[in-house]
C-alpha positions as CSV (number, residue, x, y, z in Angstrom):
1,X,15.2,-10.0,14.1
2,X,16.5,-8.7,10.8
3,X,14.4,-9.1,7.8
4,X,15.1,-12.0,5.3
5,X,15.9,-11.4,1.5
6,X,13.5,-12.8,-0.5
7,X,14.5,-13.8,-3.8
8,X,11.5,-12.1,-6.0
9,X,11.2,-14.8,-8.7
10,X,11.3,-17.2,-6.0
11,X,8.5,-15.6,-3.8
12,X,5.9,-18.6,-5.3
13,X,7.7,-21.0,-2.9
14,X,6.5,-18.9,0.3
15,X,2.6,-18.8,-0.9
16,X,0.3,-22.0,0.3
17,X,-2.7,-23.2,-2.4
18,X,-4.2,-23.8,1.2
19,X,-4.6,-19.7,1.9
20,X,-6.4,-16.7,0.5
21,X,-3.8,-13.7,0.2
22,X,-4.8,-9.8,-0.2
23,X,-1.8,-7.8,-1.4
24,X,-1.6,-4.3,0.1
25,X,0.8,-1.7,-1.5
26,X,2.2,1.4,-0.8
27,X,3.1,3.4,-4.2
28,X,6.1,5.8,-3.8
29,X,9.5,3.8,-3.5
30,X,7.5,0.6,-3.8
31,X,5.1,0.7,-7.2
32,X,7.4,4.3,-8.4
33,X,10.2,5.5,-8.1
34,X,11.4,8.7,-6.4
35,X,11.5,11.9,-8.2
36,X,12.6,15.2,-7.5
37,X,9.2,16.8,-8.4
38,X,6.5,13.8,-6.5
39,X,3.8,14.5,-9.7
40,X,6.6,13.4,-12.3
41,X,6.3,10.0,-10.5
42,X,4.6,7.5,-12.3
43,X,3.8,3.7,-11.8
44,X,5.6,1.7,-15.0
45,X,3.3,-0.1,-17.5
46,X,4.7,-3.4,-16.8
47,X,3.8,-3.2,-13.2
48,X,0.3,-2.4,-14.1
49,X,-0.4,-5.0,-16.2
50,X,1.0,-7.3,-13.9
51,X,-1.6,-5.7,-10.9
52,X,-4.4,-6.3,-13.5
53,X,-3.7,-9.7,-14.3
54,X,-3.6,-10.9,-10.4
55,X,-6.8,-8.7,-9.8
56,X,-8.5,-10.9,-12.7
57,X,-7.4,-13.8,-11.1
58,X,-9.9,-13.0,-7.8
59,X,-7.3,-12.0,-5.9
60,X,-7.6,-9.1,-3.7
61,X,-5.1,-6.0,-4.0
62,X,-5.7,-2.4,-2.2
63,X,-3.2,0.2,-2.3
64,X,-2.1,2.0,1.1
65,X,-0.3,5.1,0.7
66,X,0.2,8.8,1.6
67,X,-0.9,10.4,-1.5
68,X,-4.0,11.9,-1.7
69,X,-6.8,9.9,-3.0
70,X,-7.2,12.0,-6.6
71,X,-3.4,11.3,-7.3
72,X,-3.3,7.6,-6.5
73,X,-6.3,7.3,-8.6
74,X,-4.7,9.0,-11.6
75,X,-1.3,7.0,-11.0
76,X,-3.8,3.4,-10.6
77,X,-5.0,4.6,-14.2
78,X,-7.1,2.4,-15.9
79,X,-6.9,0.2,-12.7
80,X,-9.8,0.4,-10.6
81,X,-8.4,-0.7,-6.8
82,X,-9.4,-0.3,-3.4
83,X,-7.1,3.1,-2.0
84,X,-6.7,4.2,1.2
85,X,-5.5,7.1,0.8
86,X,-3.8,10.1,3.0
87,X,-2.2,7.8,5.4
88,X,-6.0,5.6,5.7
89,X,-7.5,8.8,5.7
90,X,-9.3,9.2,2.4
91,X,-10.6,5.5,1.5
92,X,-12.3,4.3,-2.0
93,X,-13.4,0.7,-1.7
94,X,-13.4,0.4,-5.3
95,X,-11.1,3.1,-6.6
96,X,-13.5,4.3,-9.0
97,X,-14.0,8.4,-9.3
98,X,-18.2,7.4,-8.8
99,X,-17.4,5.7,-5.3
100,X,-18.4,6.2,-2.2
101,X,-15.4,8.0,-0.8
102,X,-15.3,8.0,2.8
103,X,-13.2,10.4,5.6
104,X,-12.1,8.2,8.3
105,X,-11.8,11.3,10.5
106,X,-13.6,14.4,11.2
107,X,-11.0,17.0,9.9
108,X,-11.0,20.8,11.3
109,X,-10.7,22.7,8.0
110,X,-10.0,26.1,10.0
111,X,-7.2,24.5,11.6
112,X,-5.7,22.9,8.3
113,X,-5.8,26.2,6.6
114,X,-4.1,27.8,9.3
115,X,-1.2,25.3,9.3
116,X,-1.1,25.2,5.5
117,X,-0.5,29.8,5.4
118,X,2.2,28.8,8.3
119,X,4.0,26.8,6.5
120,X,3.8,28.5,3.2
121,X,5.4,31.9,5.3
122,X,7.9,29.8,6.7
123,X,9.5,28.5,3.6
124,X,9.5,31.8,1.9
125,X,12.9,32.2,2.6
126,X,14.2,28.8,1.3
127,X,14.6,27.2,-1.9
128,X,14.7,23.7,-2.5
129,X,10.9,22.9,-0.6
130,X,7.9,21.7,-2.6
131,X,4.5,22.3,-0.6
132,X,2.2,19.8,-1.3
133,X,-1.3,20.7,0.1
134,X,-4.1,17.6,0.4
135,X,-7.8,17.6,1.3
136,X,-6.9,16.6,5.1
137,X,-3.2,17.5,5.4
138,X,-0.4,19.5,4.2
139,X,3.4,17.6,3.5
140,X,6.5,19.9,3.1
141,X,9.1,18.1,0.7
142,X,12.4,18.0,0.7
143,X,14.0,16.3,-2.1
144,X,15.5,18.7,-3.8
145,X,17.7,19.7,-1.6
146,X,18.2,17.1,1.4
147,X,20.2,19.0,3.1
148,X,17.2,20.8,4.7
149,X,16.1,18.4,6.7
150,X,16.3,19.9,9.8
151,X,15.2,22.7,8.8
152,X,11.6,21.3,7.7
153,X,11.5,19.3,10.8
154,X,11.8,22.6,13.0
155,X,9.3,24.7,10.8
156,X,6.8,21.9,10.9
157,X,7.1,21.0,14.5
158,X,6.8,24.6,15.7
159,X,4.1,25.0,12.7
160,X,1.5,22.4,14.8
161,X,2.9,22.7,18.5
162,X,-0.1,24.3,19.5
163,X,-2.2,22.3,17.7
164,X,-3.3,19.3,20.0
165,X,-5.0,17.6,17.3
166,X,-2.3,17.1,15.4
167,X,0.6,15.1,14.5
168,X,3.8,14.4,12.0
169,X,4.4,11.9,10.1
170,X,8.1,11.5,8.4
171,X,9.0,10.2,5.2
172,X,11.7,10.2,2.6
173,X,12.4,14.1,2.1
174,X,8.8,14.3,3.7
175,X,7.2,15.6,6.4
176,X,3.2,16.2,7.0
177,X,1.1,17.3,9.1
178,X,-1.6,15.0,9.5
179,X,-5.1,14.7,11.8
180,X,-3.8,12.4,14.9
181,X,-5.8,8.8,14.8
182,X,-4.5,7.8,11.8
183,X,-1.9,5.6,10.4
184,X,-1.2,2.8,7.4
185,X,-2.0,-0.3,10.1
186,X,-5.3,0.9,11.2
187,X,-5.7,1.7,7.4
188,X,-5.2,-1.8,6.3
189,X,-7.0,-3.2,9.2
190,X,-10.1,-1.4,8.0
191,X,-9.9,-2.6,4.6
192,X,-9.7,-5.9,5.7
193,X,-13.1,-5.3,7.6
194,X,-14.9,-4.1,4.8
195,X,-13.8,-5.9,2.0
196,X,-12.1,-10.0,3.0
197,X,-13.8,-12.5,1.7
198,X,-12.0,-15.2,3.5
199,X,-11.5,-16.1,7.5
200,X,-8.4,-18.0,6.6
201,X,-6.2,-15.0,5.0
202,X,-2.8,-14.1,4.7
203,X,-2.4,-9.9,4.2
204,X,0.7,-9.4,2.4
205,X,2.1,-5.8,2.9
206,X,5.1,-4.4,0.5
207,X,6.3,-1.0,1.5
208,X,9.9,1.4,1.6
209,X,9.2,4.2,4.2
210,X,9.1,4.8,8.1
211,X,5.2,5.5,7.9
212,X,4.7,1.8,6.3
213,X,6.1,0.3,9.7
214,X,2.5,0.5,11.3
215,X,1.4,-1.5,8.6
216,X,3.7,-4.2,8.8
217,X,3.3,-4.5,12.8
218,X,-0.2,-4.6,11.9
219,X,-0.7,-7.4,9.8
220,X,2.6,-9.4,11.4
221,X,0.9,-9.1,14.7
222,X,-0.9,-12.6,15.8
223,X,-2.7,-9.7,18.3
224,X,-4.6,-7.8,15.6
225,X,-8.1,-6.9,15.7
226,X,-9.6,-9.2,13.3
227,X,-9.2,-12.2,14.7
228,X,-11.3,-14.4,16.1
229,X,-11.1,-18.2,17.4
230,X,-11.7,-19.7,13.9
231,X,-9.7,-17.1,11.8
232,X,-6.1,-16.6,10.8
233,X,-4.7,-13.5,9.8
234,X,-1.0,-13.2,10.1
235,X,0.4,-11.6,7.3
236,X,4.0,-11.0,5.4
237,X,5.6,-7.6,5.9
238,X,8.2,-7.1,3.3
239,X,10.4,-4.0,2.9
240,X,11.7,-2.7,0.3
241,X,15.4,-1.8,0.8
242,X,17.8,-2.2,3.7
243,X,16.8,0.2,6.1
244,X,16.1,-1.2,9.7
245,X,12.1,-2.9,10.1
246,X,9.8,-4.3,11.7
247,X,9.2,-6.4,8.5
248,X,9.5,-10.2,8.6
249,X,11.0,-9.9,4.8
250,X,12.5,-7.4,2.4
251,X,13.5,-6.8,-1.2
252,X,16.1,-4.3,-2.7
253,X,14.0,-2.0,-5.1
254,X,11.3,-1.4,-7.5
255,X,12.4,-3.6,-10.0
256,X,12.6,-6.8,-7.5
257,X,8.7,-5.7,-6.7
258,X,8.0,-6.0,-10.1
259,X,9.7,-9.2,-10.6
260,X,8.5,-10.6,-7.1
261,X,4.7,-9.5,-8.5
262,X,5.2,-11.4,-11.2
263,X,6.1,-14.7,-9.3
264,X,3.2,-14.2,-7.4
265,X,1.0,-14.3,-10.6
266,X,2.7,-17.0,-11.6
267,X,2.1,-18.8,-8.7
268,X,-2.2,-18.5,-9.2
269,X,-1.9,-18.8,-12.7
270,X,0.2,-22.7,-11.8
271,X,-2.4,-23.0,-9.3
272,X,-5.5,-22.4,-12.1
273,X,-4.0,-24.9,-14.5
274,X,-3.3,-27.6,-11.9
275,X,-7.1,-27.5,-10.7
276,X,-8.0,-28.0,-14.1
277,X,-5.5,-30.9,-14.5
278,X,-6.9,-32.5,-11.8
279,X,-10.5,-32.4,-13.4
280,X,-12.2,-35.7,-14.3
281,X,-12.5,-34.8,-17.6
282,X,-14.8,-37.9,-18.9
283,X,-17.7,-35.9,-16.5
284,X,-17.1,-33.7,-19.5
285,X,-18.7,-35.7,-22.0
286,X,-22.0,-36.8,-23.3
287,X,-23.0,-39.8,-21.3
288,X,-24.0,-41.4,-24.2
289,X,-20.3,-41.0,-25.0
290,X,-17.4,-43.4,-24.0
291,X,-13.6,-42.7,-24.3
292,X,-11.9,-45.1,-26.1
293,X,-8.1,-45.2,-26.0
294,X,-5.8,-45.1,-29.4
């Protein structure tokens, strides 16, 4: 099935007061936009405070993307969230620089090195490719000039084809070489592990790119690994664009994830002032006190 359109200031009327949510979110194309040079992207102001806001209501939020861990942190800045980071291989529980940062998978440095000098002797003769070398894996960038494509597809298959233990992973202008065993599904699955609060939870996952599929199938799947008799844990994939997914919904850009967050707050915030509507308020007062009407 295609995914449905969502409108975003309308997303409120898909929520239940009956479930807990945790909000997953990929950054680039989702929380940023695109640039030509990936460190000029930045998150905008309005979409932080907004993250903020829903994190001080209790709800959980953890972001799931393919930056390394030190750049989503500086992008998060002064939010302190739950990353996983490098596809779900770097992951911070808190976010926080003093966490206890953990490697999902054992990484051959040798071998990364080696793929790393490939690929830099391989581009030498281009123009247009950005190199963008992570603790655990190396991406080779294309977005200045699209038209290489191909090009970076055949230098960084041949770069790893003897290289059992590893894999690609595509992406807007992107490819990287990446450790196989990991993607953004198993990523959120383990933060759910670690961190839920909840058995009865809905994981909502907002994401643009082909590696974000494995998150969606992960959390949409009524087959995934956390549950159990008692629990529920069948999420909301939503994409964001028009490209074909595996996503139940979808969004057109940035600016509807900004207004579709805001719904969202909106929605707790309603929520908070309707529980304490429903308060008995003369439980409030001194019992030596009686209300009188006027």
């Amino acid at each position: 099935m295609s995914p449905i359109y969502i409108q975003p200031n309308n997303f409120a009327d898909y929520l239940s007061n009956q479930q807990s949510y945790y909000l997953f979110l990929d950054i680039d194309g989702t929380l940023a936009d695109f640039t030509l040079d990936p460190k000029d992207s930045v998150i905008p102001r309005i979409t932080l405070t907004i993250l903020q806001k829903i994190q001080d209501y209790g709800i959980k939020i953890a972001i799931v993307t393919g930056r390394s861990l030190a750049e989503a942190r500086q992008m998060l800045s002064p939010i302190n969230l739950p990353i996983a980071a490098t596809h779900g291989l770097e992951i911070a529980l808190d976010g926080a620089e003093n966490s206890n940062d953990t490697c999902t998978l054992h990484v051959d440095s040798a071998a990364l090195t080696a793929i790393r000098q490939s690929i830099l002797e391989s581009c030498m003769s281009y123009s247009g490719f950005a190199i963008e070398t992570k603790p655990y894996s190396v991406a080779l960038h294309y977005r200045q000039n699209p038209a290489l494509a191909d090009v970076a597809c055949t230098i960084m298959s041949e770069t790893i084809k003897h290289s059992a233990k590893w894999t690609l992973k595509h992406g807007k202008y992107v490819c990287e070489a990446v450790p196989k065993g990991i993607n953004k599904g198993t990523a959120i699955l383990t933060l759910l592990k670690k961190i839920r609060a909840s058995d009865d939870i809905c994981p909502i996952f907002i994401g643009d790119d082909i590696t974000d599929e494995a998150g969606f199938m992960a959390i949409q799947s009524p087959n995934n690994a956390l549950k159990k008799p008692q629990q529920s844990a069948r999420g909301m994939g939503i994409k964001v664009g028009h490209e074909p997914s595996c996503a139940h919904y979808y969004v057109n850009n940035i600016d509807e994830v900004t207004v579709l967050l805001q719904s969202f707050l909106s929605f707790f915030q309603q929520q908070n002032i309707s529980d304490f509507e429903s308060i008995d308020t003369d439980c409030l007062l001194p019992k030596d006190v009686k209300r009188h009407s006027i």
